[in-house]
N, C-alpha and C positions, 0 to 999 in steps of 0.2 A: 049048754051047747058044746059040743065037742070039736076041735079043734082038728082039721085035717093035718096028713103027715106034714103033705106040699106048709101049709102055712106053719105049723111046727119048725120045719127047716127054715121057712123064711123068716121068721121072727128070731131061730137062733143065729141066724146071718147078720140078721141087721144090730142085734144086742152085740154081736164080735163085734163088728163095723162101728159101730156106734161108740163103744171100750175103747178099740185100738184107736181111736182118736184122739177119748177123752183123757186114758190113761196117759198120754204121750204127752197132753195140753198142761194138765192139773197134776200130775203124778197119783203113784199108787193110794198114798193116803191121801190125797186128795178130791176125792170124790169118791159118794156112797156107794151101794145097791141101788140107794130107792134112787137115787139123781140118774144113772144111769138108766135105769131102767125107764123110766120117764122120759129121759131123753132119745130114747129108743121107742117110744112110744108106746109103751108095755106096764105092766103093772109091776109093781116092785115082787107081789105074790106070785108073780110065774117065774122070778130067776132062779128058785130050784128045783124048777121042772126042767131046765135047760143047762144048770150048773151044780156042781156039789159044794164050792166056795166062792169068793170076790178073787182068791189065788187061781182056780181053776179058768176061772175066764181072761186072767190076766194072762195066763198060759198060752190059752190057745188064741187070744188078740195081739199077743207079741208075736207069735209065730206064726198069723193071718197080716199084720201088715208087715214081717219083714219078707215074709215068701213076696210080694209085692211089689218091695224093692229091687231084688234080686232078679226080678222079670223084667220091673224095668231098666236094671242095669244091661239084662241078656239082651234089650231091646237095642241098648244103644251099641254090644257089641256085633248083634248083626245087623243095624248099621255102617258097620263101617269099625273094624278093630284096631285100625292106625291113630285114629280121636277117641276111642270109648273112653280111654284114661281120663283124657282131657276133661270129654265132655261130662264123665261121672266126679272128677273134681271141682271141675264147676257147678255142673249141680248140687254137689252135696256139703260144699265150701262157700256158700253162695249166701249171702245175710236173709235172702228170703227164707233158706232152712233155718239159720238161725234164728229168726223171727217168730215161726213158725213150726215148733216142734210139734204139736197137733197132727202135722202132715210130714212132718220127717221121719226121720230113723230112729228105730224104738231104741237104739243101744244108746243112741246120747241122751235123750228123753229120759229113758228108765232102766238104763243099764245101774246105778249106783242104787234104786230102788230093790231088784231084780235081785241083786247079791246077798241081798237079805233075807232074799223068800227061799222058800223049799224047792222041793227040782224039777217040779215041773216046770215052772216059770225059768227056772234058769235053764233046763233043758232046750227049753223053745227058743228062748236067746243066743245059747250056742248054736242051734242047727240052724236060724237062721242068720248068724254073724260068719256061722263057716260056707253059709251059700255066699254071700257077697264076699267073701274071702276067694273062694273058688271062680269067681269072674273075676278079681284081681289077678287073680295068677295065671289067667290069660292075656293079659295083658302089658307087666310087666317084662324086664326088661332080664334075663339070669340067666345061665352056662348051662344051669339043668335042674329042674324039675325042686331039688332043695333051694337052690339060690333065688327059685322064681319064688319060692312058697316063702320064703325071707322073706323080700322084696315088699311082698302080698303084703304080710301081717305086719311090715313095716309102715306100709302107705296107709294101711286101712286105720292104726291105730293113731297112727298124723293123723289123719281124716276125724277122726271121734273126738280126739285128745281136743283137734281146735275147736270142733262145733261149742263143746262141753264149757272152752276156756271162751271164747267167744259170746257165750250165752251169760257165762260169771262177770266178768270186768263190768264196771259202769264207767269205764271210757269208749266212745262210740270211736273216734278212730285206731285203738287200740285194739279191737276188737278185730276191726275192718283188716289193720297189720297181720293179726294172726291168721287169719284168712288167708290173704295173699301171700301168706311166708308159706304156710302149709302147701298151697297150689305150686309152688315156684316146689319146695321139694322134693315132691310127685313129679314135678316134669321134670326135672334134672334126673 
């Protein structure tokens, strides 16, 4: 039976959907073809009708949830751009992200994976760590256009550095510290 385009597309929707989570949760070696695909509701023998690797999909499910992010950052800066800072430090320094890389940001999750693959995956990583770069730089505080782009890559990489350190320690309120150290340097 042949498979329409419309469901073709939707199935390779929910296979990204389904990665960009799982990858984030379990990391890159940590989960197969066939477990994703399964978990996507799909048979393991259709993932290269829809992918040429487990690198290729990790590609375009890094660069399917961080475009995501960055929408919901733009979300919070129209909003209101005098809190976006705020409130995207508190989201994204918040123990539930750390809890919960699954649903967070694919650059803490599988940024140290990511450095090891070839360029498509890190490709995807870039464009989307320079999209939520590009909303910090709206926001921050700088004389001009370089000092804000400082600024930027200054907070964003606090922002990783703690989720990453936060996630490592097996002291809970150490962890919690780094958190709130990271938040307090963003706002200052």
């Amino acid at each position: 039976m042949k498979v329409s385009r419309e469901q073709v597309a939707l199935n390779r929707e929910r296979i990204v959907e389904t990665a960009a989570r799982l990858f984030r949760e379990k990391g890159y070696d940590g989960i197969g073809v066939s477990d994703l695909m399964k978990s996507a509701g799909l048979t393991h023998g259709g993932f290269y009708g829809h992918f040429a690797s487990k690198e290729d999909l990790l590609a375009e499910a890094t660069a399917f949830a961080l475009r995501k992010s960055v929408e919901r950052w733009e979300g919070m800066l129209a909003h209101g751009a005098d809190t976006a800072l705020e409130r995207i430090a508190d989201s994204y320094l918040s123990p539930e992200h750390r809890d919960k890389p699954e649903l967070g940001c694919s650059v803490t999750a599988l940024g140290s994976d990511i450095a090891r693959l070839g360029d498509k995956a890190r490709h995807a990583l870039t464009e989307g760590a320079a999209g939520q770069v590009a909303v910090l730089e709206q926001l921050v505080p700088g004389a001009d256009d370089a000092e804000k782009r400082q600024q930027a890559l200054a907070a964003y990489a606090a922002m990783v550095g703690a989720i990453v350190l936060a996630r490592a320690v097996d002291d809970a309120d150490l962890s919690l510290e780094i958190l709130a150290a990271a938040k307090q340097a963003i706002a200052a």
